[in-house]
Backbone as JSON Lines, residues from 0, in Angstrom:
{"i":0,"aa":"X","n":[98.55,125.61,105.24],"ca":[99.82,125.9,105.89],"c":[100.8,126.4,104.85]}
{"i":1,"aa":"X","n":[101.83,126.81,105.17],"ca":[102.83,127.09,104.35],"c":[104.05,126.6,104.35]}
{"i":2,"aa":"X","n":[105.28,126.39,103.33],"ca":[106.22,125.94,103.08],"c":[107.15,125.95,104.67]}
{"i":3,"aa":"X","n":[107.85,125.43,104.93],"ca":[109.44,125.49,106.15],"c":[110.19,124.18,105.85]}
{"i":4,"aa":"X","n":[111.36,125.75,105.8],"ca":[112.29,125.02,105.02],"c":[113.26,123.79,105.8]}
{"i":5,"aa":"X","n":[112.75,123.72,107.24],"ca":[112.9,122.63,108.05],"c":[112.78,121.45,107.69]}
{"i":6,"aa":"X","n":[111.39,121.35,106.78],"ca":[111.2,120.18,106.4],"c":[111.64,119.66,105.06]}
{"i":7,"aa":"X","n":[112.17,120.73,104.4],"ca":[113.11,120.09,103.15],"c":[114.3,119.35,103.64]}
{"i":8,"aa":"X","n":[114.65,118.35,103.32],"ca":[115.64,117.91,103.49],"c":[116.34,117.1,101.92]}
{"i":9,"aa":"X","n":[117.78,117.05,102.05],"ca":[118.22,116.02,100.25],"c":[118.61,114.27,100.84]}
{"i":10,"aa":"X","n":[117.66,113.48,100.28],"ca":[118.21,112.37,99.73],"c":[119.38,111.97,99.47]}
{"i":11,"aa":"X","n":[119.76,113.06,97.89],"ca":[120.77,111.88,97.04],"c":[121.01,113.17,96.46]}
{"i":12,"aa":"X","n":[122.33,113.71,95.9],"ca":[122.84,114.47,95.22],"c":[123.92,113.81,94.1]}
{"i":13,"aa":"X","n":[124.16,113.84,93.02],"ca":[124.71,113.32,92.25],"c":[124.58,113.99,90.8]}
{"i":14,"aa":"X","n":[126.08,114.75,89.74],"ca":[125.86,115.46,88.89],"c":[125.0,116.32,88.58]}
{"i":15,"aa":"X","n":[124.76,117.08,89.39],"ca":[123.87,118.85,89.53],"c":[122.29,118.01,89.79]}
{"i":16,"aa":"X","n":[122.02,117.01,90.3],"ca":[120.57,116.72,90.59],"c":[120.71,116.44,91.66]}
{"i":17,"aa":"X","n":[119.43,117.09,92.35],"ca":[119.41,116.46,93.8],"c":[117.68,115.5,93.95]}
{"i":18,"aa":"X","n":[117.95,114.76,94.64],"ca":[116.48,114.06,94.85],"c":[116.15,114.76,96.61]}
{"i":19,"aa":"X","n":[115.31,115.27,96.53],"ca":[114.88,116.05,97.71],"c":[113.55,115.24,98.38]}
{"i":20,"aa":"X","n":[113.39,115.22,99.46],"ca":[111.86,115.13,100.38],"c":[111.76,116.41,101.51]}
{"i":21,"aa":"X","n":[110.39,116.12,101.14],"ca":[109.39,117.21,102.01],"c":[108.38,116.48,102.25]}
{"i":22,"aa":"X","n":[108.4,116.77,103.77],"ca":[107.15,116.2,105.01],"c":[106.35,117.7,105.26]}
{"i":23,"aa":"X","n":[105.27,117.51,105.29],"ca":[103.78,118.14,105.63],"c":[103.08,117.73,106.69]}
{"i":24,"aa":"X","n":[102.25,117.78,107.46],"ca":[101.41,116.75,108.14],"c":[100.04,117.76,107.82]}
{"i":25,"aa":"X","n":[100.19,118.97,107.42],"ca":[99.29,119.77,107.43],"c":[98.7,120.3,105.96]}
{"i":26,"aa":"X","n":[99.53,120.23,105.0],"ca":[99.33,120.2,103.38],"c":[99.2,118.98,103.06]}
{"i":27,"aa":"X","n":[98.04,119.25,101.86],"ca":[97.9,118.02,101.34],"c":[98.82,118.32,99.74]}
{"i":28,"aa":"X","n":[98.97,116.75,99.04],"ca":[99.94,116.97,97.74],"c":[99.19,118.21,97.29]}
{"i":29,"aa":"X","n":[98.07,118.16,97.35],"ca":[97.34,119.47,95.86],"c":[98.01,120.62,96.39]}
{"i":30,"aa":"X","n":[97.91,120.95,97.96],"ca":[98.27,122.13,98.26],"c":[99.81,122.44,97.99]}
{"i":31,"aa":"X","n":[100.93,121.24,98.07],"ca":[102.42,121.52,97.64],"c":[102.8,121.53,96.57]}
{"i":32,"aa":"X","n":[101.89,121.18,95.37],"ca":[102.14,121.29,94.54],"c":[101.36,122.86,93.63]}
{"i":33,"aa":"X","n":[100.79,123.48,94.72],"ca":[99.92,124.57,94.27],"c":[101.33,125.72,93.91]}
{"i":34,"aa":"X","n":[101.11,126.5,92.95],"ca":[101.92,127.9,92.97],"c":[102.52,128.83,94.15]}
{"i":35,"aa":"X","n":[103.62,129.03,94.11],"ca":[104.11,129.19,95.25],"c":[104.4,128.92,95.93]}
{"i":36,"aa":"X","n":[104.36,127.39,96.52],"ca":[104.18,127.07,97.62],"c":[106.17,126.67,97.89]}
{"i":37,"aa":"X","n":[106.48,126.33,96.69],"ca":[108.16,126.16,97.12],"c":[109.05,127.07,96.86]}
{"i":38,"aa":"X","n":[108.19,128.98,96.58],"ca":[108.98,129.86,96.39],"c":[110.06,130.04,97.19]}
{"i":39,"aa":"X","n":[109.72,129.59,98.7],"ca":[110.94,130.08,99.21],"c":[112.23,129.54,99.37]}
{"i":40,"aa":"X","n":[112.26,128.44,98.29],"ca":[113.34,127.63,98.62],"c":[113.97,128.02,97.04]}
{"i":41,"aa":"X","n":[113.68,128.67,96.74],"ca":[114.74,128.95,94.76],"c":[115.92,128.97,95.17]}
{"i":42,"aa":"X","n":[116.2,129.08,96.18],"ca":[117.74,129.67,96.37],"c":[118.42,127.61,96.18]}
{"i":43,"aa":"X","n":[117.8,126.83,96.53],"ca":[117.98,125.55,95.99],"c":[117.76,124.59,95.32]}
{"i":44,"aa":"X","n":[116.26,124.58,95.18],"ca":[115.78,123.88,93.87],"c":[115.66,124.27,92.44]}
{"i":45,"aa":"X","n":[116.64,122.94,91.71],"ca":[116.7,123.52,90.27],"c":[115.3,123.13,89.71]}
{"i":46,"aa":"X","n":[115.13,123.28,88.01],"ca":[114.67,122.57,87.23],"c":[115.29,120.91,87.36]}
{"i":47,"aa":"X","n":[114.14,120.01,87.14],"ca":[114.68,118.78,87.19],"c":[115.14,117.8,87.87]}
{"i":48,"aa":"X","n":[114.79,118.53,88.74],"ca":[115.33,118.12,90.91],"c":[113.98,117.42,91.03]}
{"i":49,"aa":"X","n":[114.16,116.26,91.67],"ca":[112.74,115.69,92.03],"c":[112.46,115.34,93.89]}
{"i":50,"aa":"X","n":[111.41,115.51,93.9],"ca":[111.08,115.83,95.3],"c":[109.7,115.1,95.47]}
{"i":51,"aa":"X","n":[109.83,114.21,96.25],"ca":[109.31,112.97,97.21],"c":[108.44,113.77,97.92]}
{"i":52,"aa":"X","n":[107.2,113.81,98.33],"ca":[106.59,114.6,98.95],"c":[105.57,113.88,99.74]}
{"i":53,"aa":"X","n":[105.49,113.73,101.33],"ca":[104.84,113.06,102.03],"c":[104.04,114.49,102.89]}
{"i":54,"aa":"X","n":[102.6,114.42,102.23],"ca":[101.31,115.1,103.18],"c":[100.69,114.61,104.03]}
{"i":55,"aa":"X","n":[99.46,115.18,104.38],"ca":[98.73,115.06,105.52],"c":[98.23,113.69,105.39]}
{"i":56,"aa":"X","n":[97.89,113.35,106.63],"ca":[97.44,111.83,106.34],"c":[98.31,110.95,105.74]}
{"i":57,"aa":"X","n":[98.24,110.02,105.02],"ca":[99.09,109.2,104.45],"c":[99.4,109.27,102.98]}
{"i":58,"aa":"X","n":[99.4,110.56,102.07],"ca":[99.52,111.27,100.99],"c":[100.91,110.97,100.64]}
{"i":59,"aa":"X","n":[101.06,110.79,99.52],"ca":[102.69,110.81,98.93],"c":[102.53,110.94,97.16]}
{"i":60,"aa":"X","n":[103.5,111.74,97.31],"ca":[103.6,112.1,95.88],"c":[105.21,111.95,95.35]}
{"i":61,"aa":"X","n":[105.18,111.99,94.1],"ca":[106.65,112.42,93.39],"c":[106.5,113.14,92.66]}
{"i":62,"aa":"X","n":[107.21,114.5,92.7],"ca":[107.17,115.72,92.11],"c":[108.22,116.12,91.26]}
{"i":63,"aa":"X","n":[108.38,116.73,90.02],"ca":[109.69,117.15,89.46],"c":[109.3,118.76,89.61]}
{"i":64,"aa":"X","n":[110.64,119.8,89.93],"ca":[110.61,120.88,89.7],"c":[110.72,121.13,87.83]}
{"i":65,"aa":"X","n":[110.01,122.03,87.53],"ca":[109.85,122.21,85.96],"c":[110.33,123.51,85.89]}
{"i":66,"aa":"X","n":[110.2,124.19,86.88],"ca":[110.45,125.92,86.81],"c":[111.09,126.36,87.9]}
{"i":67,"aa":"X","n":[112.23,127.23,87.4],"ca":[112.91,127.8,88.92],"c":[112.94,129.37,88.22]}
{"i":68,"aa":"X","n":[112.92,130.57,88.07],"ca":[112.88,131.8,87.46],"c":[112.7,133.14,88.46]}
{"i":69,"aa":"X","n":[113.37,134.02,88.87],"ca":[113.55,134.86,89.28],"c":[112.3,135.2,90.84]}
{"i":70,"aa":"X","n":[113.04,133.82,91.51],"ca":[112.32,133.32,92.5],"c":[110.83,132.88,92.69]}
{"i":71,"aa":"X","n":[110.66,131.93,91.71],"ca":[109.51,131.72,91.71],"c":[109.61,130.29,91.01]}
{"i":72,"aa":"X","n":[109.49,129.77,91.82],"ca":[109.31,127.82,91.64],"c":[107.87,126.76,91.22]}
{"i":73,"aa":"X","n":[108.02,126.26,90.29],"ca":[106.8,125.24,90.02],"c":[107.16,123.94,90.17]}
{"i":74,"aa":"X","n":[106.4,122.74,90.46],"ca":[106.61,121.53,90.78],"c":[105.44,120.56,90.15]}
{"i":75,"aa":"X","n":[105.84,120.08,89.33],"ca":[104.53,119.04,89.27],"c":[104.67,117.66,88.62]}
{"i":76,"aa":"X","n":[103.62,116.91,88.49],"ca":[103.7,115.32,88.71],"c":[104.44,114.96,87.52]}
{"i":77,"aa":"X","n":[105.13,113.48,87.71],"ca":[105.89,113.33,86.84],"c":[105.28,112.62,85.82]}
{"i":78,"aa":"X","n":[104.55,113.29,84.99],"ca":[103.49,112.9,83.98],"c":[103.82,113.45,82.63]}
{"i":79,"aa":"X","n":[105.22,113.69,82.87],"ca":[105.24,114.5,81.48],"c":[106.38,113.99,80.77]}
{"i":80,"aa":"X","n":[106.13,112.82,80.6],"ca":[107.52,111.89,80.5],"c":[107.46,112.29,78.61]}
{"i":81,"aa":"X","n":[108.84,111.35,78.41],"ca":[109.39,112.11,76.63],"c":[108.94,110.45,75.99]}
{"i":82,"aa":"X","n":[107.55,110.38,75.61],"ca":[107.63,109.19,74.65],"c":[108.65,108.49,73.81]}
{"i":83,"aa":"X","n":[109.06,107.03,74.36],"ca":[109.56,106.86,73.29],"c":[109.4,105.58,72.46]}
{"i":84,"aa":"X","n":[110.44,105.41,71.43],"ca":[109.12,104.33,70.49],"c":[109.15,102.82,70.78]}
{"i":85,"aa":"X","n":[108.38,102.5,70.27],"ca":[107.88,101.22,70.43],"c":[108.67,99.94,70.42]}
{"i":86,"aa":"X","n":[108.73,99.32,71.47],"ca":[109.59,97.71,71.38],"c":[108.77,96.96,71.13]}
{"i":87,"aa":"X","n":[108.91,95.79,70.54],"ca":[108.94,94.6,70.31],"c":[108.78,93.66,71.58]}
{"i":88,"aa":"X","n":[107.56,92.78,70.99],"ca":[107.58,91.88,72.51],"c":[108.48,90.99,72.0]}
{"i":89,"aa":"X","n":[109.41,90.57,73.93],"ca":[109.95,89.51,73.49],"c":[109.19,88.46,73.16]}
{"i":90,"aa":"X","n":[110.72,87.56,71.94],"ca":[110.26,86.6,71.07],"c":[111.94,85.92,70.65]}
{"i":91,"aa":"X","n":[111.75,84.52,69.97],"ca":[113.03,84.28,69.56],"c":[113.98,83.59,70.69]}
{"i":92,"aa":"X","n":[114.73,83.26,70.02],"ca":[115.91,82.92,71.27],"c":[115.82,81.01,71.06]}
{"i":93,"aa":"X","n":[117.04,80.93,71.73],"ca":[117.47,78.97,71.52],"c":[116.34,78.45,72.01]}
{"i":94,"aa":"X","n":[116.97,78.98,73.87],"ca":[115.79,78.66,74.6],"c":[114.35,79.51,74.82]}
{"i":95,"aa":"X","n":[113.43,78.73,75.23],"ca":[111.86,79.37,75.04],"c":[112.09,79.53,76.71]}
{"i":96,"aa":"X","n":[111.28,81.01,77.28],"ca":[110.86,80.7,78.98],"c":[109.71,81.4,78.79]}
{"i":97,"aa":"X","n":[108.57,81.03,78.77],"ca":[107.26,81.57,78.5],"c":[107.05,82.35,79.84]}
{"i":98,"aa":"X","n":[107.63,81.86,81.3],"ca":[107.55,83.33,81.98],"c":[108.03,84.52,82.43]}
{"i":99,"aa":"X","n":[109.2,84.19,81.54],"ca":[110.68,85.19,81.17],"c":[110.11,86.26,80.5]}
{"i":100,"aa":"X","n":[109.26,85.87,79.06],"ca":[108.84,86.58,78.23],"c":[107.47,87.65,78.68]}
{"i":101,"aa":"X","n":[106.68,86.32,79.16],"ca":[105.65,87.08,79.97],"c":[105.74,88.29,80.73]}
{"i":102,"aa":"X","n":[106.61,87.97,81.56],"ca":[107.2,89.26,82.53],"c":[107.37,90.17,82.16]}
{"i":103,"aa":"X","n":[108.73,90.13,80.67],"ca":[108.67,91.48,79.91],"c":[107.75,92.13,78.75]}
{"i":104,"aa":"X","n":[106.86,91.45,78.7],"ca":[105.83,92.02,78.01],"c":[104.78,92.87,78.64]}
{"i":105,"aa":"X","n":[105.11,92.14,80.12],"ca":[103.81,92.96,80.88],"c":[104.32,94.39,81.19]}
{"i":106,"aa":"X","n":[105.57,94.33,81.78],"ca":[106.02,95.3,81.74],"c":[105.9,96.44,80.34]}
{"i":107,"aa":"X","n":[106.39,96.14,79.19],"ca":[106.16,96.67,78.26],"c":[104.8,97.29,78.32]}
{"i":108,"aa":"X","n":[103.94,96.4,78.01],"ca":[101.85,97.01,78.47],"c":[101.92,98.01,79.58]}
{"i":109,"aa":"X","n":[102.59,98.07,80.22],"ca":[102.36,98.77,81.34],"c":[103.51,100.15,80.98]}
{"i":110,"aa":"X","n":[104.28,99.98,80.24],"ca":[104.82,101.21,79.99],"c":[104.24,101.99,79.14]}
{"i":111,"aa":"X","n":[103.59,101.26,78.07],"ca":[102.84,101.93,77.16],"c":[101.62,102.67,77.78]}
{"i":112,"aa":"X","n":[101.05,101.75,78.79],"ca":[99.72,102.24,79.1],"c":[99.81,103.84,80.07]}
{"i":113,"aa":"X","n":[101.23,104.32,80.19],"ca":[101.5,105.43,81.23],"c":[102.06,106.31,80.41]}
{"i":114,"aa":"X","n":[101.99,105.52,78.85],"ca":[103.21,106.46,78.25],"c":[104.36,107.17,77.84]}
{"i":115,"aa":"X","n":[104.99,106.34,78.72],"ca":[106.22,106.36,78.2],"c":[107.03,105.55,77.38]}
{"i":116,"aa":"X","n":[106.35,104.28,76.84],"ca":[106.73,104.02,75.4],"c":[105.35,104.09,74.42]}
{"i":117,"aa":"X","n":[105.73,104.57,73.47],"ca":[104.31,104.07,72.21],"c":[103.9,103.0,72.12]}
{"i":118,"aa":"X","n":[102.67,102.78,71.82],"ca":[102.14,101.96,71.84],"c":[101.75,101.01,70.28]}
């Protein structure tokens, strides 16, 4: 199927970003995120605009626009995050809460393991 711009709709707008969704019932993510497929909307999506994307079946994605250029739009997964460095597990402190700490460590493991902090 192809893009309609019916089904774009904005979320949340706030300091030149908008958080956008798009419903499909007939594209799947691979296909909305394929080339072209959000050319016809340049006239609104920037770089950096992220867009919620619910496909066929029960498909959902989160997409960032990366490219907007003389009508011609790219979108893709938000996998391209900016490493950054490494924390320290919590430790220290008066009081001890071993599942205070726990919590944020796991979290930590789990940021590392996606990459977006070093490991």
């Amino acid at each position: 199927m192809a893009f309609k711009s019916a089904n774009l709709s904005v979320l949340a707008y706030a300091n030149g970003f908008t958080f956008w969704h798009y419903k499909s019932a007939g594209d799947a993510n691979g296909d909305m995120t394929g080339a072209g497929y959000f050319d016809a909307a340049a006239d609104l999506l920037r770089p950096g605009d992220m867009v919620a994307l619910n496909g066929a079946g029960d498909s959902a994605a989160l997409v960032r626009v990366s490219f907007n250029r003389a009508g011609r739009v790219a979108v893709g997964f938000t996998t391209d995050w900016e490493t950054q460095a490494a924390v320290a597990d919590a430790d220290g402190g008066a009081t001890v809460d071993a599942e205070a700490r726990a919590a944020v460590n796991a979290v930590i493991r789990a940021l590392e393991r996606v990459g977006v902090l070093a490991a």
